[in-house]
C-alpha positions as CSV (number, residue, x, y, z in Angstrom):
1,X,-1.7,-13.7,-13.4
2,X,-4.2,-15.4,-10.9
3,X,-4.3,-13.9,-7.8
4,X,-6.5,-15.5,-4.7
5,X,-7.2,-12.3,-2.9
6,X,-8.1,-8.3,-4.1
7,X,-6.2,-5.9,-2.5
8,X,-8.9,-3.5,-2.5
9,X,-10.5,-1.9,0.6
10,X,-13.3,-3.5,2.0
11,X,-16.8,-0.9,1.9
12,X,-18.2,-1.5,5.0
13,X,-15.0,-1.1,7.0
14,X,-16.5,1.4,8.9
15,X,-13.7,3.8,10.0
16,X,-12.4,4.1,6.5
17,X,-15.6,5.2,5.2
18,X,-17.3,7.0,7.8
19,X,-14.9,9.1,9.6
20,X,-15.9,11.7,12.1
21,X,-15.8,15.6,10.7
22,X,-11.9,16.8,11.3
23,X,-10.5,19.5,11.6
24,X,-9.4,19.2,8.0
25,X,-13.1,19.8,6.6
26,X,-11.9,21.3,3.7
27,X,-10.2,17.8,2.1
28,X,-11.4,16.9,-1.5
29,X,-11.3,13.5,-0.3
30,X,-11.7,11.1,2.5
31,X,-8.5,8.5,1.0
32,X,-6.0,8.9,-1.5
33,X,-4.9,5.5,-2.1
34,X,-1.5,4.7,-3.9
35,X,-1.2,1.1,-6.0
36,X,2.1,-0.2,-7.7
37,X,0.3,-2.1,-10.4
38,X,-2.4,-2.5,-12.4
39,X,-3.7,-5.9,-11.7
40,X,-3.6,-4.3,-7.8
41,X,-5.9,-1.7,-8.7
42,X,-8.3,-3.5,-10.6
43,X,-10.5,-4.4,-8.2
44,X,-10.8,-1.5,-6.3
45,X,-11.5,0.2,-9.5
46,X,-14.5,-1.8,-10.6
47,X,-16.2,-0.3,-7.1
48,X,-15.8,3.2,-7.7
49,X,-18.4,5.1,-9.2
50,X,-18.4,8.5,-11.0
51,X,-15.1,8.0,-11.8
52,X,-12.8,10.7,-13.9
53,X,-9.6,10.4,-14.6
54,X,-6.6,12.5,-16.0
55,X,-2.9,12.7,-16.0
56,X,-0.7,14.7,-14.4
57,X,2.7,14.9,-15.0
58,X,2.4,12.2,-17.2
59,X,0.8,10.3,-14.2
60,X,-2.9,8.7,-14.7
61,X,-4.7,9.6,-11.5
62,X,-8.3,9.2,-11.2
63,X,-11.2,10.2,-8.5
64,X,-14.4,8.8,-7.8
65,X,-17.0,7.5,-5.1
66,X,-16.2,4.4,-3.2
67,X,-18.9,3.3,-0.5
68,X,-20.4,6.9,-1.3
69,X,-17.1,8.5,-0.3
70,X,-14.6,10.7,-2.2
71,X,-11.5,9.0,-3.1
72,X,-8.2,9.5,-5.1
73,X,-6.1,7.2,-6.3
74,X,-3.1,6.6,-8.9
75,X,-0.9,3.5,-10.1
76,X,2.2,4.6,-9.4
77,X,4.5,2.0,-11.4
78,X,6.9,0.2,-9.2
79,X,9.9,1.1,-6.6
80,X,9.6,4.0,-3.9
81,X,10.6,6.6,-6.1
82,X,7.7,6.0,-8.2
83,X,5.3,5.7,-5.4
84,X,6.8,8.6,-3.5
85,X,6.5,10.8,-6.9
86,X,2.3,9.8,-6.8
87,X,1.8,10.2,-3.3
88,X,2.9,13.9,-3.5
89,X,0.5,14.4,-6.9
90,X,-2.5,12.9,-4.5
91,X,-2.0,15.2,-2.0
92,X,-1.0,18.1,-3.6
93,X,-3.9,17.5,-5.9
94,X,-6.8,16.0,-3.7
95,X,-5.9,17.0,-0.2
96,X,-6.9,13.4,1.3
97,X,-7.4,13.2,5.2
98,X,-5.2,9.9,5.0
99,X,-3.1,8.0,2.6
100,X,-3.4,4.2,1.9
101,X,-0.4,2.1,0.2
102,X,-2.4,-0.7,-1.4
103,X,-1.5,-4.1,-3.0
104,X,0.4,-7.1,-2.9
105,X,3.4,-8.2,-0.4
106,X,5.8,-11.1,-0.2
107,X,5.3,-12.7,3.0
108,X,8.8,-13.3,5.5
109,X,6.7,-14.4,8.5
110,X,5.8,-18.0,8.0
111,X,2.6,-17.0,9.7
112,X,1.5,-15.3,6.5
113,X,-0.6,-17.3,4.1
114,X,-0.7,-16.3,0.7
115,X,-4.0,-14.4,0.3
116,X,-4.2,-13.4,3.7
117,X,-4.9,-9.7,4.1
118,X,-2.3,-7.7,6.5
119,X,-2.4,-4.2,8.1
120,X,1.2,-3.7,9.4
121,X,1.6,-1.4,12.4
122,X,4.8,-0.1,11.1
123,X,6.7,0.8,7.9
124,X,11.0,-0.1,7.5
125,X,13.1,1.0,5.3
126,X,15.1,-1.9,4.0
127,X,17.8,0.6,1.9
128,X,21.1,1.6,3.1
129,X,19.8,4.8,4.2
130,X,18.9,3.8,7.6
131,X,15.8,5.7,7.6
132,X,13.6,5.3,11.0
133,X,10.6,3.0,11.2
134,X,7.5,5.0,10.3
135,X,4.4,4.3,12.2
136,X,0.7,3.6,10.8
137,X,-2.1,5.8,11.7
138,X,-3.2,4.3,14.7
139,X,-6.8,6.0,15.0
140,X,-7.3,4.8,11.7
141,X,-5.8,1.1,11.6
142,X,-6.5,0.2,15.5
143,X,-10.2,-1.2,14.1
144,X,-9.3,-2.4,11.2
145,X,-6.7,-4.8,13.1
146,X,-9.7,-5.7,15.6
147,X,-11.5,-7.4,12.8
148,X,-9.2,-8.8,10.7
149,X,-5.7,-8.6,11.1
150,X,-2.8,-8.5,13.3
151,X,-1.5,-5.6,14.4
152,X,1.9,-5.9,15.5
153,X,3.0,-6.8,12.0
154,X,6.0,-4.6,10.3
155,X,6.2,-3.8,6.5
156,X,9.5,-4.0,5.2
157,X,10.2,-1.7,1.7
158,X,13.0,-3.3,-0.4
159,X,14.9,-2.0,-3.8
160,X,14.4,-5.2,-5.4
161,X,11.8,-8.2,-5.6
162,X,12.8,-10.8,-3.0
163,X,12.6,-14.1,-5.3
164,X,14.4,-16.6,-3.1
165,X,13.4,-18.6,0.2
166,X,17.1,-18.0,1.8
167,X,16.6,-14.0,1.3
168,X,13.2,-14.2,2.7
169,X,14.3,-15.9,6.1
170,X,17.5,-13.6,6.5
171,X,15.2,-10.3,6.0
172,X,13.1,-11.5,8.8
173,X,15.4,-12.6,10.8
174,X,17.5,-9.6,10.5
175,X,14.7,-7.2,10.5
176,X,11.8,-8.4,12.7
177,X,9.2,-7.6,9.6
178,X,6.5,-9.9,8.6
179,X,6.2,-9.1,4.8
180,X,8.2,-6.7,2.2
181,X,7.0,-4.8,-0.5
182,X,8.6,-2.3,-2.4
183,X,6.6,1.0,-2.6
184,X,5.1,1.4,1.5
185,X,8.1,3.7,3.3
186,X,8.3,5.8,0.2
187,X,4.8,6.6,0.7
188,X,4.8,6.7,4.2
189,X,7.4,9.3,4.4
190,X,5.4,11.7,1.7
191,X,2.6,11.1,3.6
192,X,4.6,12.0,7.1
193,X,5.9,14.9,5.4
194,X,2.4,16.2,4.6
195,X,1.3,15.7,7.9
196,X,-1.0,13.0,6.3
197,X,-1.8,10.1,8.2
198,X,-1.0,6.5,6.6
199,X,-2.6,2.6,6.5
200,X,-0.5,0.3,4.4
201,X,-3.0,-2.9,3.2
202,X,-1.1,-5.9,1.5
203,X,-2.1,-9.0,0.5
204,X,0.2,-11.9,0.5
205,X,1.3,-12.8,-2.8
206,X,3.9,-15.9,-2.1
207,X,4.7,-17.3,1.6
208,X,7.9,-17.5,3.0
209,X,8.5,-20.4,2.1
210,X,8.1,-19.7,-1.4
211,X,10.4,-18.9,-4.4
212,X,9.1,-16.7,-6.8
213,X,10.3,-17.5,-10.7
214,X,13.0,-15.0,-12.0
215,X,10.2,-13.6,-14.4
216,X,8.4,-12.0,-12.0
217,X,11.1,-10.1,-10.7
218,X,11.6,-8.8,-14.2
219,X,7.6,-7.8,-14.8
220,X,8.2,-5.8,-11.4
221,X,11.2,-3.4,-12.2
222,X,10.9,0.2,-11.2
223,X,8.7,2.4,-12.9
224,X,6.6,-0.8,-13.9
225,X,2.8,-0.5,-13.3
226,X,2.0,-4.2,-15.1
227,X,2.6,-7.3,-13.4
């Protein structure tokens, strides 16, 4: 499957990479970054250096050097109990100073253009759960939106792939949110939980004006990591 854009964090986004000393010297790792898919990770992977990786509770996680940093990251498989199920292996495991949810997102906002990269500002929970909105690390993302992004866009997290146009315009209507995935709150609220500070970075995989086939929808079920 084509895709026009990598998800994968850029290395010369300074305050990613070179991050004042914290009060948390003693993390393993700068990031622990948490991808749905393989195709998402891809990128990102072919980047990292010095890379080992093992599993852990039947979970592939692997670290490395990105930009000369220390990084952590896993393919989770699809859904938020998937993604919430890595997150806590990352941190548990790697002790990141900050948590990124990383890969593609359907666009609602007709704004969005497909490829376009997007930094939300906050995290929904579009279950029946009525979960509050969880915000992004603002120290963290404030930068990143500077440069290159928007940054009063909200990241809607869905149970299902949202394949129609109809759906689309009713979740943003409804909801205020610019783009849905289906993994962010999930590891938002691990991350919250830790006391781990969180960046969600999507790229927009189909507009809002576009219908995705029926096939796709299938290729990203829960638990999935190939798409």
């Amino acid at each position: 499957m084509a895709v026009e854009r990598s998800p994968s964090l850029p290395a010369d986004a300074n305050p990613l990479f070179t991050m004042p000393p914290s009060a948390d010297s003693a993390a393993d790792c700068c990031l622990g970054i948490i991808f749905a898919l393989s195709i998402e990770a891809h990128s990102f992977e072919q980047s990292v250096s010095e890379v080992v990786s093992y599993r852990a509770n039947s979970l592939g996680i692997s670290r490395g050097l990105f930009a000369g940093r220390p990084v952590a990251w896993a393919v989770s498989g699809c859904g938020e109990v998937a993604a919430a199920r890595a997150t806590q292996l990352i941190i548990d495991g790697h002790h990141p100073v900050r948590i990124v949810t990383a890969g593609f997102a359907g666009g609602l906002d007709p704004g969005l253009t497909r490829g376009q990269l997007v930094l939300p500002s906050q995290l929904l929970d579009g279950s029946d759960r009525q979960r509050p909105p969880l915000p992004i690390d603002r120290e963290l993302a404030e930068p990143l939106w500077d440069a290159s992004s928007p940054g009063n866009t909200t990241l809607l997290t869905v149970t299902r792939v949202i394949t129609d146009v109809a759906t689309k315009k009713a979740l943003h209507h409804s909801t205020g949110a610019g783009l849905v995935d289906m993994e962010s709150y999930a590891v938002g609220a691990v991350a919250a939980a830790a006391n781990v500070g969180v960046l969600a970075c999507r790229v927009i995989s189909d507009t809002a004006d576009e219908a995705l086939p029926e096939e796709v929808a299938k290729l990203s079920q829960p638990q999935s990591t190939q798409r």
